[in-house]
Every structure is written in structure tokens, then in C-alpha cells.
C-alpha positions as CSV (number, residue, x, y, z in Angstrom):
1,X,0.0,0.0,0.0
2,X,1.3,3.2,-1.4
3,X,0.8,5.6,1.8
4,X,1.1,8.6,0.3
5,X,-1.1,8.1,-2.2
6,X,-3.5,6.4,0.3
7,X,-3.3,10.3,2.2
8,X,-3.8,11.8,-1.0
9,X,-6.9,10.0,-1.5
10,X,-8.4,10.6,2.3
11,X,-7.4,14.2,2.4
12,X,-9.4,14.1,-1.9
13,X,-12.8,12.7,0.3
14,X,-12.5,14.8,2.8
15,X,-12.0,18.0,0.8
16,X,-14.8,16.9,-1.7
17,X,-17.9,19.1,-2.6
18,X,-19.0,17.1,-6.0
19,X,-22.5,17.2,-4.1
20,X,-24.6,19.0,-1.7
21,X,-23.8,16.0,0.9
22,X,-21.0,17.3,2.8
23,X,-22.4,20.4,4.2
24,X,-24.8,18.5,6.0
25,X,-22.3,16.0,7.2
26,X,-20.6,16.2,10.7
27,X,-18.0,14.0,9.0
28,X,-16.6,12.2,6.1
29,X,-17.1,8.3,6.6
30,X,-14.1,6.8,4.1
31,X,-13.3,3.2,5.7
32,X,-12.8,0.9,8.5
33,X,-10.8,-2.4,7.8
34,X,-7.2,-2.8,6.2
35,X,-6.0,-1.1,3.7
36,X,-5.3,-3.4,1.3
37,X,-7.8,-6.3,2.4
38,X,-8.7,-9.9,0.2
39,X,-12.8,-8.5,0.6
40,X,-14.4,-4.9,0.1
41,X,-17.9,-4.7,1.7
42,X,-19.6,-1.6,-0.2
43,X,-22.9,-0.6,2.1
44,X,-24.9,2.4,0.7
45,X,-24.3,5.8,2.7
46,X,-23.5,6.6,6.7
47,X,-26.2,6.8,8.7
48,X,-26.6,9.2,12.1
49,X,-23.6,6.7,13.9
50,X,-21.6,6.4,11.1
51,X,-21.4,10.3,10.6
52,X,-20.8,11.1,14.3
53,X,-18.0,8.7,14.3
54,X,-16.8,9.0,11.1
55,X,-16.6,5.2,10.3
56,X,-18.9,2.9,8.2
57,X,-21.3,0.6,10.0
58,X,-20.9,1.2,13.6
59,X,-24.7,1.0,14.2
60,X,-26.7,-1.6,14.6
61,X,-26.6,-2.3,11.0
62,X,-22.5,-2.9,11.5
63,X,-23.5,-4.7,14.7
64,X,-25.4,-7.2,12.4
65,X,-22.4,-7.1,9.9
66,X,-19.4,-7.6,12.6
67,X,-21.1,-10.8,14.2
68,X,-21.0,-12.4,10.7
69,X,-17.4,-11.6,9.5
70,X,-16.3,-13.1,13.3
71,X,-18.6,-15.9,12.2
72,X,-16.4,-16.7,9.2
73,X,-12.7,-15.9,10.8
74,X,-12.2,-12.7,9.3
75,X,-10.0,-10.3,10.6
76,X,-9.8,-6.5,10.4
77,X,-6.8,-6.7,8.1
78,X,-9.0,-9.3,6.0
79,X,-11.8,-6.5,5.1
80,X,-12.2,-3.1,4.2
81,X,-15.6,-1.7,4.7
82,X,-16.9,1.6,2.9
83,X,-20.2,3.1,1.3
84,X,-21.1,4.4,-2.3
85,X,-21.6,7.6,-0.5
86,X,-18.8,8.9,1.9
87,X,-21.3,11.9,3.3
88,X,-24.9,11.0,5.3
89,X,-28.2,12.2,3.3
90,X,-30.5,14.0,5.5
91,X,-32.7,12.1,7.3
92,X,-30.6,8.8,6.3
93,X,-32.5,8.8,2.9
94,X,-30.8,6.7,0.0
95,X,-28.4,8.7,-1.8
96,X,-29.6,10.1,-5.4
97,X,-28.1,8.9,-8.6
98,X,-26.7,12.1,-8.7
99,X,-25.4,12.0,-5.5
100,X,-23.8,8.5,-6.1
101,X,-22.0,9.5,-9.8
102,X,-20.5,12.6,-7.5
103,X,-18.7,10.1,-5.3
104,X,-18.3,7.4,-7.9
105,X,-14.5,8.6,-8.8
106,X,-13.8,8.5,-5.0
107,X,-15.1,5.0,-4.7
108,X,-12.9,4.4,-8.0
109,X,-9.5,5.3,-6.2
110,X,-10.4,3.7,-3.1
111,X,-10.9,0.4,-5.3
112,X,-8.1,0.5,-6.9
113,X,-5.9,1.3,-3.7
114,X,-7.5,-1.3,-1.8
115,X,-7.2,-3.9,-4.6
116,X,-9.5,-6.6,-3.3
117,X,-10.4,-9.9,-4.5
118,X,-13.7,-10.4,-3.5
119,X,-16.7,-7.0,-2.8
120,X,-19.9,-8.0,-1.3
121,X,-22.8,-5.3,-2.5
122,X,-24.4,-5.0,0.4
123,X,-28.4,-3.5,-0.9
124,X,-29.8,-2.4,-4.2
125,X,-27.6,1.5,-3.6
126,X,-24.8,-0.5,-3.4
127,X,-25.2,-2.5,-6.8
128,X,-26.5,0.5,-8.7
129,X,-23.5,2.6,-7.6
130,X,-21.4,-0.3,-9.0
131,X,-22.9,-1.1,-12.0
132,X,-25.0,1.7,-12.9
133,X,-28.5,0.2,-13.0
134,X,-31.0,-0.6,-10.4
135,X,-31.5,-4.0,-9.7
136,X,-34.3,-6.3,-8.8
137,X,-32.6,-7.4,-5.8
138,X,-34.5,-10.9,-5.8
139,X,-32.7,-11.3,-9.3
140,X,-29.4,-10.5,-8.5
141,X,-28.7,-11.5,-4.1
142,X,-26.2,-14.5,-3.7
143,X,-25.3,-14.8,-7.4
144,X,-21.1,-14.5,-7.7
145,X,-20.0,-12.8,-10.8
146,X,-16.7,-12.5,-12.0
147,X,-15.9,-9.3,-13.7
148,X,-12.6,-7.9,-15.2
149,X,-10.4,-10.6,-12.5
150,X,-12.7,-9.9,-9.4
151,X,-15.5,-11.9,-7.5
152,X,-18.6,-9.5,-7.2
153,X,-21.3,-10.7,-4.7
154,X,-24.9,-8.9,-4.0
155,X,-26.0,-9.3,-0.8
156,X,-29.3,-8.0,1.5
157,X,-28.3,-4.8,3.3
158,X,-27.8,-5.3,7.0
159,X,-30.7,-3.0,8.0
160,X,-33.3,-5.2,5.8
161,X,-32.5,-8.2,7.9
162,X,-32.6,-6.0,10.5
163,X,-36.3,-5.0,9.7
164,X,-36.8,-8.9,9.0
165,X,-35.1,-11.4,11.1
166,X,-35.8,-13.8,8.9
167,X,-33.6,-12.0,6.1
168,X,-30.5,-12.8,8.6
169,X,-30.2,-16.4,7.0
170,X,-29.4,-15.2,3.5
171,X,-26.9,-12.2,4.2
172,X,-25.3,-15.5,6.4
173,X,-25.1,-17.7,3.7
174,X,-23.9,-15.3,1.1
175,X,-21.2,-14.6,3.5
176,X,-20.1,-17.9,3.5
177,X,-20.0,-18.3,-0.2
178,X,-17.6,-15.1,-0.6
179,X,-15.9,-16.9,2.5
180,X,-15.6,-20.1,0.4
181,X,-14.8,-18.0,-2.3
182,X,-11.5,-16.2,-0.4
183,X,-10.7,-19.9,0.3
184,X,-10.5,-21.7,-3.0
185,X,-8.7,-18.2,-4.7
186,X,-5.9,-18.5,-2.1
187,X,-6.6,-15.1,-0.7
188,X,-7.5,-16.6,2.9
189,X,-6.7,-19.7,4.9
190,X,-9.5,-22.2,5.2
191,X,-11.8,-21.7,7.6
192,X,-11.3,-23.9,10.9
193,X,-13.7,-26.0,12.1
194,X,-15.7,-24.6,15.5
195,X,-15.3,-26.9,18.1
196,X,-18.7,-28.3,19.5
């Protein structure tokens, strides 16, 4: 990991005004994770938490989200964990398309800093900020795509199963296929066994 251009790209985010977004924002939520981790998770925006502390998915959301990657053995090193939008709408509304092709070049740099092997989409903002078009989420949830040399996973966002215990179980087992995934591309050691 080139540092300096790793400082070049924090201090671009936080200076950024490609969108009405950061005026409203208490801060700019860029990452939490390594630097140069095997898996990106890409959420949508930061919500009231997030933009107090200034890192992605500290609410009950990331609560959700941190009991599953502990599930599977992941690390902080082993994930990096960001948003399509670095800045919290008001009122925690989904970002516009505008509002996501403003911070599309930031997400670009971050991607190509980080370098990951696998990204989980985590919600419907999350795909469309990727790929441009709005998904039908039913279409497109567990299905692993490669694309250009990376492992591309859509996933449930947190806050849905949140809303819907019973949407826990899928989010679960799409974690464990990019798991797998990691596994069988070298990036990660298998996962061991949990004792009984």
C-alpha cells in the first residue's frame, strides 16, 4: 500500500464538494478495515452513527455485519468496509443517482488502492453505484459474478434483515459463499472448524 497516495486519497474525500452531501455531514465516513484487504464490503451511505464517528457501520446495521465476518474468521486486516456515498443524506434517505455519480471517482480510487479480491454489494444502492443500473434485488442476491479478474457478490443490506429477522439467513449464507470463495482463490486460509 502506497501511503502517500493512500493520504492523497483521504485528504481528496474529505475536501470533496462534487454534491450537496458534505455540508450536511458532521463528518466524512471513508473506511474501517485494512488497507489493502482480500474482501471490500460496499454498504450504501452513513447513517446518524456512522457520521458522528466517522466510520462505516458502527450501528446496529455494522452490529449485524461484525457478528457475521467473526462468524467466518475474518480479521480487520482481512476487510475493508466503505459506502457508495462517503457523506450522510438528510434524514438517512438513500443517496440520489446524482449524489452517487459525485462520489463514484472517490469509490474508484479507493478500489483501486485497496485492490480486493472479492466486494460484497451490500443493498440495491450498493449495486447501482457499482454497475450503474437498479437492480431487482430478488434477481441478483447471492449470485457471484466475476468481472474484469474480481468476485462480485450482492447481498441484502444489513438494515433489511434487521427489519426482517428472517432476512438474517441469507446475508449469512452469502457470507459464507464469498468466504468459500476467499478460500478456494488463495486469498485466505480455510476456515477452521468450530469446536462443538
Amino acid at each position: 500500500m502506497d501511503q502517500a497516495k493512500w493520504q492523497e486519497f483521504e485528504d481528496k474525500c474529505r475536501s470533496c464538494h462534487n454534491c450537496g452531501l458534505r455540508d450536511g455531514a458532521t463528518n466524512v465516513v471513508i473506511y474501517r478495515g485494512g488497507k489493502d484487504a482480500p474482501l471490500m464490503i460496499v454498504g450504501e451511505a452513513p447513517g446518524q452513527q456512522e457520521d458522528i464517528k466517522g466510520l462505516p457501520f458502527v450501528g446496529r446495521s455494522g452490529q449485524l455485519l461484525q457478528n457475521l465476518l467473526s462468524a467466518y474468521g475474518f480479521k480487520e486486516e482481512d476487510y475493508h468496509i466503505c459506502n457508495i456515498a462517503k457523506c450522510r443524506p438528510p434524514e438517512n434517505r438513500r443517496p440520489t443517482p446524482e449524489e452517487i455519480k459525485a462520489c463514484k471517482p472517490l469509490l474508484a480510487m479507493q478500489f483501486t488502492l485497496v485492490r480486493p479480491k472479492v466486494i460484497l454489494l451490500c443493498g440495491s444502492t450498493a449495486y447501482e453505484g457499482f454497475f450503474g443500473t437498479k437492480p431487482s434485488m430478488h434477481e441478483v442476491r447471492g449470485k457471484m459474478i466475476e468481472k474484469n479478474g474480481y468476485y462480485i457478490m450482492t447481498t441484502y443490506h444489513p438494515a433489511y434483515a434487521l427489519r426482517n429477522p428472517k432476512n438474517k439467513i441469507p446475508i449469512y449464507e452469502d457470507m459464507g459463499v464469498v468466504r468459500n470463495k476467499l478460500t478456494e482463490i488463495g486469498a485466505m486460509p480455510p476456515l477452521e472448524p468450530i469446536d462443538k
